[in-house]
C-alpha positions in Angstrom: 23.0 21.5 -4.8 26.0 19.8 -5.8 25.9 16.7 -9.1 27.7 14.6 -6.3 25.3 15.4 -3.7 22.7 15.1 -5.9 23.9 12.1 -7.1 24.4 10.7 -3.6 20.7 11.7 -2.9 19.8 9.5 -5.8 21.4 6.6 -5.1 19.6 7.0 -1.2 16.7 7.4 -2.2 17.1 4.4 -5.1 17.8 2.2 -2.4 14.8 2.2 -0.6 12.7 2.6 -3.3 13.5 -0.6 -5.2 15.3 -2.3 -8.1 12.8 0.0 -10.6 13.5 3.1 -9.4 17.5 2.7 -9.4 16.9 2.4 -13.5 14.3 5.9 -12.9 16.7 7.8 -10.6 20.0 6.9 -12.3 19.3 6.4 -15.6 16.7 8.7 -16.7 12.7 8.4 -17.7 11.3 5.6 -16.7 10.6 3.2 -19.9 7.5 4.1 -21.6 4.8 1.6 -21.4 3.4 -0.3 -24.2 1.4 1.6 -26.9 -1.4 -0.4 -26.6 -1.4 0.4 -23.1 -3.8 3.3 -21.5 -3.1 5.6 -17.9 -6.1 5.1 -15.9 -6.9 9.2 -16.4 -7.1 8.0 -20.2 -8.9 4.8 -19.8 -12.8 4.8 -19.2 -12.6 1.7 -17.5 -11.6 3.4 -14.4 -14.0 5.8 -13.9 -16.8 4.6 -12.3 -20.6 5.0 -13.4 -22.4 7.5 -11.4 -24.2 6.9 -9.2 -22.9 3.3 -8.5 -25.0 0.7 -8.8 -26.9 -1.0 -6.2 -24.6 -3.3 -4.0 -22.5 -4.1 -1.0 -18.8 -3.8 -0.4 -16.5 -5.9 -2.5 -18.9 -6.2 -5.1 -17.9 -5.9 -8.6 -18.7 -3.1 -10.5 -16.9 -4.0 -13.8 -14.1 -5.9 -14.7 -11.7 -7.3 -17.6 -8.5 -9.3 -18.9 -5.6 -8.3 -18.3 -1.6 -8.7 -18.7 0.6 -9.3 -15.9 4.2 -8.5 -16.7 8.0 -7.9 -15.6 8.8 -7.2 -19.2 8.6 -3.1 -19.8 9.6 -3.4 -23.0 7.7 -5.9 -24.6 4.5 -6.4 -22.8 5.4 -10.1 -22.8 3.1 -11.8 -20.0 4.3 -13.8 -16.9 3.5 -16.9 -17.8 0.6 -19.4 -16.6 -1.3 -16.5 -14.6 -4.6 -15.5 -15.5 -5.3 -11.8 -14.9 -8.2 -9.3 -15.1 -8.2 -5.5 -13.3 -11.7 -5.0 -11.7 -13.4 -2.0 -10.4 -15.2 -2.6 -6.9 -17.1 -1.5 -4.3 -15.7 0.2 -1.4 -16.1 2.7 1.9 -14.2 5.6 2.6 -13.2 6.6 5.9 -16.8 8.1 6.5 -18.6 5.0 5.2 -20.0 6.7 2.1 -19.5 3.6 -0.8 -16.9 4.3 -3.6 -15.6 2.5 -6.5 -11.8 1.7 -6.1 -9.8 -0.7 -8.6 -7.3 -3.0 -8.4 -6.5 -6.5 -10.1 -6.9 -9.9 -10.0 -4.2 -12.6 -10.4 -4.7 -16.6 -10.5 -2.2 -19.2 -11.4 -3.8 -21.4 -14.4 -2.2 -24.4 -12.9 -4.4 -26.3 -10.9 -4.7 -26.2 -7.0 -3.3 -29.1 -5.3 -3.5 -28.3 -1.6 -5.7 -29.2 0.1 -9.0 -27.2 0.2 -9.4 -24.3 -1.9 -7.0 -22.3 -3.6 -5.6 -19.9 -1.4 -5.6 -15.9 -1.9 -3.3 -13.2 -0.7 -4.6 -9.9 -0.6 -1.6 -7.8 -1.5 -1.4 -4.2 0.5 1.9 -2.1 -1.7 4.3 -0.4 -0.3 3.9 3.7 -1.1 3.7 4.2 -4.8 2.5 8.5 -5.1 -0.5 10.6 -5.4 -1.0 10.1 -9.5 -3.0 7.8 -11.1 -0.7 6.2 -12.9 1.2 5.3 -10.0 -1.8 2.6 -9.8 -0.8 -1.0 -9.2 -3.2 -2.8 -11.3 -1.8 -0.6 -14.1 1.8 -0.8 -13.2 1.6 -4.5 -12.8 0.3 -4.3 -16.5 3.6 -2.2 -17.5 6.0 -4.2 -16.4 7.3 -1.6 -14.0 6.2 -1.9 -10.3 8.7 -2.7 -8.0 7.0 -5.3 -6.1 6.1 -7.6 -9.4 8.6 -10.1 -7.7 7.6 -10.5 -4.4 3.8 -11.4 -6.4 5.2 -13.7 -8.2 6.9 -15.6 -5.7 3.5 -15.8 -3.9 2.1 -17.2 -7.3 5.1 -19.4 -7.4 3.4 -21.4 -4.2 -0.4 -21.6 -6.4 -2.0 -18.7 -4.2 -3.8 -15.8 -5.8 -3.2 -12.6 -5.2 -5.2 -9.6 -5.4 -4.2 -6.1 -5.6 -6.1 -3.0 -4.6 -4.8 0.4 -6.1 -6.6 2.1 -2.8 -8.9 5.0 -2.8 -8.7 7.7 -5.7 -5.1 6.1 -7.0 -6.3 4.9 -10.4 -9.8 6.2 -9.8 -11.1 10.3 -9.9 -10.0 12.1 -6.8 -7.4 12.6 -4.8 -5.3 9.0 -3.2 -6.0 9.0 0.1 -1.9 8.3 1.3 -1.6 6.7 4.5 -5.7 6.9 5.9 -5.3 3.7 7.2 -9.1 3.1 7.6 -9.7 3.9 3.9 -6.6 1.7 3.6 -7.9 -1.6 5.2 -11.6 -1.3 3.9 -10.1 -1.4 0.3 -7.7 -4.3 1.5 -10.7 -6.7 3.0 -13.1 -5.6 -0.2 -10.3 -6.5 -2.7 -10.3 -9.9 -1.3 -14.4 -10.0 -1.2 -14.3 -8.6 -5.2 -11.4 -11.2 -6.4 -14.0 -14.2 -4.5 -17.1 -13.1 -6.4 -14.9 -12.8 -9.8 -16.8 -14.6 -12.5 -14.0 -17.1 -13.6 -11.3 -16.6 -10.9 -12.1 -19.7 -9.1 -11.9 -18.0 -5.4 -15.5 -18.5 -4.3 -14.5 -20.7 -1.6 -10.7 -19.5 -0.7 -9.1 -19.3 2.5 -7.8 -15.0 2.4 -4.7 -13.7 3.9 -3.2 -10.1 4.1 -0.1 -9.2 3.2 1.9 -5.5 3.1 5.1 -3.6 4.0 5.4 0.2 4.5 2.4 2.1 3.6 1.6 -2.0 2.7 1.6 -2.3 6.4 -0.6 0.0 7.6 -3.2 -1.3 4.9 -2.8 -4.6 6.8 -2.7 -3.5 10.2 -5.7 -1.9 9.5 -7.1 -4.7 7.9 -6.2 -6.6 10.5 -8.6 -4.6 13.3 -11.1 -4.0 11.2 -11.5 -7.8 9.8 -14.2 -9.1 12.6 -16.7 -6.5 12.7 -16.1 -4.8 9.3 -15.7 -8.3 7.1 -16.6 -11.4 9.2 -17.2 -13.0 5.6 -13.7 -12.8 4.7 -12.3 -16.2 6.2 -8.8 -14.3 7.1 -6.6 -16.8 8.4 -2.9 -14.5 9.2 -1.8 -10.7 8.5 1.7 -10.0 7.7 2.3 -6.3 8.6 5.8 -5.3 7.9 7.5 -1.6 8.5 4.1 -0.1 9.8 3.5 3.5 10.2 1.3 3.0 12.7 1.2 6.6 14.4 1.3 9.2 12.2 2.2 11.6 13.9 5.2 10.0 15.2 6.0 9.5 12.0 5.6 13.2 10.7 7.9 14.6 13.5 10.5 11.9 12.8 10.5 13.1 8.9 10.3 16.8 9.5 13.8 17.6 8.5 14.7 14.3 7.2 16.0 13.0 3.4 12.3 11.8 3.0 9.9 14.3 4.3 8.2 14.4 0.6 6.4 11.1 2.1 5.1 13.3 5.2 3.7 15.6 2.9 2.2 13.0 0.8 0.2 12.0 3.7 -0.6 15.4 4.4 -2.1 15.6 0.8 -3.7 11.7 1.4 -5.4 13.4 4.4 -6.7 16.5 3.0 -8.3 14.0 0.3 -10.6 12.2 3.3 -11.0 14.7 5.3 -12.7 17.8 3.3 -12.4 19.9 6.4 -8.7 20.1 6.9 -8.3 22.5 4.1 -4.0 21.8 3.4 -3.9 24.5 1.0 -4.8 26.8 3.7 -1.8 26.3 5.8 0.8 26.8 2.6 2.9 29.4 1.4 3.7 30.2 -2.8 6.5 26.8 -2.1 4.0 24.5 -0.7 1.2 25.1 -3.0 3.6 25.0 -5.8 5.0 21.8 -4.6 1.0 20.7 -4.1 0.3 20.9 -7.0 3.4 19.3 -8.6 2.2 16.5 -6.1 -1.2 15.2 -7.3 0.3 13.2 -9.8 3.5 12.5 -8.7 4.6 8.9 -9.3 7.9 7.6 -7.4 9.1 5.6 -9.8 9.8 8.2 -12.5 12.2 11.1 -12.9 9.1 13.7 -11.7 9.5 11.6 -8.3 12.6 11.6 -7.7 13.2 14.6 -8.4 10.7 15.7 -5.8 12.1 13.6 -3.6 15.7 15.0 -4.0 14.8 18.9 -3.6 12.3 18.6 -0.8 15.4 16.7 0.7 15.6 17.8 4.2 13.5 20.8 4.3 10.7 21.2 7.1 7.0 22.2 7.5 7.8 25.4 7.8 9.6 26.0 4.4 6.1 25.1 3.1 3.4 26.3 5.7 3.0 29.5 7.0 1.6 27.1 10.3 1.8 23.9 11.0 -0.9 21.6 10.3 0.0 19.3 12.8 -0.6 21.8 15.8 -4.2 22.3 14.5 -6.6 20.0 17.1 -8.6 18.9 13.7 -5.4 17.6 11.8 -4.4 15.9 15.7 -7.7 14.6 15.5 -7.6 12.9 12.0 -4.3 11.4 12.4 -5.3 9.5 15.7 -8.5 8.3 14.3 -6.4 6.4 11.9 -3.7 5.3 14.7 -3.4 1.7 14.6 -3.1 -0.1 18.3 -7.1 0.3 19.6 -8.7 -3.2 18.7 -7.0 -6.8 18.6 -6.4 -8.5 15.6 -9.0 -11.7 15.4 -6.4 -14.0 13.7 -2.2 -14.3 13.8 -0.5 -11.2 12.2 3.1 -11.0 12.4 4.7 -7.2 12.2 8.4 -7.1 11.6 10.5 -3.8 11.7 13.9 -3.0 10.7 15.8 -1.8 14.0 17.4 1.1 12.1 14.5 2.3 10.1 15.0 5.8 8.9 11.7 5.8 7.5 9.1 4.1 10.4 10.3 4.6 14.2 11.2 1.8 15.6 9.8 3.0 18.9 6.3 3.5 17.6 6.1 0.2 15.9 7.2 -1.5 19.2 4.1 0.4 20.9 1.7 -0.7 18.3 2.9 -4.6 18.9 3.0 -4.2 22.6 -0.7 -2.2 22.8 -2.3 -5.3 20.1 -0.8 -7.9 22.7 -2.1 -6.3 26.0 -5.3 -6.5 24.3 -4.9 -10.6 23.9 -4.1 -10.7 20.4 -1.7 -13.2 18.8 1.4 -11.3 17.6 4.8 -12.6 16.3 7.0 -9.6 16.7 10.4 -9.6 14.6 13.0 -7.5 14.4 16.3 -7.0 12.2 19.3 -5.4 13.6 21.2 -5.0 10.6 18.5 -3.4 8.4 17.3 -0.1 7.3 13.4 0.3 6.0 14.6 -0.7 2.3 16.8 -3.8 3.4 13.7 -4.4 5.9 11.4 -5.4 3.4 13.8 -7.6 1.9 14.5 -9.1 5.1 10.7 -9.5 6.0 9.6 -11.7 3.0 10.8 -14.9 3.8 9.6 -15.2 7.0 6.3 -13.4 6.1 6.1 -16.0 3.4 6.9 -19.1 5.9 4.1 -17.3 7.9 1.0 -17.1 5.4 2.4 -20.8 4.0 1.4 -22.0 7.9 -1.4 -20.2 8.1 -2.7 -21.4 5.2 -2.0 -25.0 6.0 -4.0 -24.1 9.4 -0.5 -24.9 11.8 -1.1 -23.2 15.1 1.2 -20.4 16.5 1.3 -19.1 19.7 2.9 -15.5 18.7 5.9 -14.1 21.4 4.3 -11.5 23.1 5.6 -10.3 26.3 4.3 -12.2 29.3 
């Protein structure tokens, strides 16, 4: 491949990625964290005691201070936020409890709305398969490239807490894109940061919030919230750029600039579902790019460049089959298809019309099948963007959104009558 091409690739891929991966693509390593600052496979405090203790979901196991920053140099807080990462109880996609870990940030100003203080829980956008690509450690580095759309939600007093998701800080494999795993971690992040000694959330009104793979945590949230976490007073989802059939997703990257993210997921699958066996269906180039994978972070020069030379190959310059012809791997992927239950409170989903991640068509379906089913959906859509420009598009009005929520406005959603 060409340095142009190569460089043209970069820039692509920089776009959608963010602000912090434009300085990791174009520029070289990614700024080193702080010294004083451990990866999660270094630091104790992220692996869990075995076996857990005694508890339900969203309790917390452990937890601790921490520093929130935008400063990757310096390590220099954001200031008036309290912080503290916590390890918590969660499920995985058979039920079987798990510690995941996430973190916990409350503006030291006081509350003056009325009632409680309010509290997002955050869903992010697709980060990779390592551990360091954990939020609640990247948030502590000053290098995650959604620090900015926090802070504007601390900006307005709410709390927000962030779940790194299963195994992606934690031991094992990060479950990419197993929406059920996905939305359990969500609705327990927002049950641990309420029963965090100190936080002040006891009583706090919850709303979700994520984009991309952010999106399918909170669409899954979402239909899971009434039977799953009644106790969780959710009052609004906002579900932005939601893969919400995999499998139309997978045969819309097969081929594409982006197909690493496909088999990400296929990796995030193989982690939940033991019986799927991915390394099975690979040839010497997919194993090799496998196991290049399991710590692959986005937002560093390893990511990118996996990213790049992947760069519109298909399945079948990695499997000697394909995975997704296999009734078991079928099987998987629509038991984690968003569109069967009805969201119990207002969610608005947004898509970029010209997504060249997340079919438009698919995200339509998933709108139009949660409507039919009577829920209360405010569908947007932006003509002039692409999956990148989408999310950028998408956070004012998902901000306008949670704000009325949270002051309890009513909204009647524009689903088709």
């Amino acid at each position: 491949m060409s340095i142009t091409v190569r460089h043209v690739l970069r820039a692509v891929l920089a776009s959608w990625l963010g602000v912090a991966l434009v300085v990791t693509a174009l520029q070289g390593p990614a700024a080193a964290a702080p010294q004083d600052t451990v990866p999660p496979a270094e630091d104790p405090f992220y692996r869990p005691p075995a076996p857990l203790p005694e508890g339900a979901s969203g309790d917390i196991i452990r937890s601790r201070p921490a520093v929130f920053t935008v400063d990757p140099f310096g390590r220099s807080p954001v200031e008036n936020v309290t912080s503290w990462q916590v390890l918590y109880r969660s499920e995985n996609v058979h039920g079987t409890p798990i510690a995941v870990s996430g973190i916990v940030l409350v503006p030291t100003r006081p509350w003056t709305g009325e009632g409680r203080r309010p509290l997002v829980s955050y869903a992010v956008g697709t980060r990779g398969l390592g551990d360091s690509c954990a939020p609640s450690y990247t948030l502590t580095t000053g290098l995650d490239y959604e620090s900015l759309m926090i802070i504007d939600a601390l900006n307005k007093g709410w709390a927000v807490a962030v779940t790194d998701m299963e195994g992606l800080g934690t031991p094992g494999g990060h479950t990419y894109e197993v929406g059920r795993s996905q939305g359990k971690a969500v609705l327990n992040m927002a049950r641990a940061a309420r029963r965090l000694p100190g936080a002040g959330l006891g009583g706090s009104p919850v709303a979700v919030w994520g984009y991309s793979q952010g999106g399918t945590s909170a669409g899954w949230a979402a239909e899971l919230a009434r039977s799953y976490a009644p106790d969780v007073p959710l009052k609004g989802v906002f579900a932005g750029g939601v893969p919400a059939d995999l499998r139309a997703v997978a045969e819309n990257l097969d081929g594409s600039l982006f197909i690493a993210l496909m088999f990400m997921s296929a990796v995030g699958f193989d982690s939940a579902y033991s019986e799927l066996d991915l390394e099975g269906y690979l040839n010497d180039a997919g194993r090799e790019l496998l196991e290049n994978a399991r710590e692959m972070c986005l937002a560093s020069v390893d990511g990118a460049a996996t990213l790049i030379d992947t760069a519109f190959k298909r399945i079948g310059d990695y499997a000697t089959s394909n995975p997704l012809d296999d009734p078991r791997w079928q099987a998987a992927l629509d038991a984690n298809k968003l569109g069967g239950t009805a969201p119990s409170v207002p969610v608005l989903q947004t898509q970029a019309v010209h997504d060249q991640i997340i079919p438009f068509q698919q995200a339509d379906t998933l709108h139009r099948a949660w409507c039919a089913k009577g829920a209360n959906v405010t569908w947007k859509t932006y003509p002039a963007a692409e999956h990148a420009t989408g999310m950028l598009w998408s956070h004012p009005d998902a901000m306008t959104f949670i704000t009325d929520r949270f002051a309890g406005k009513p909204v009647q959603g524009n689903c088709p009558s």
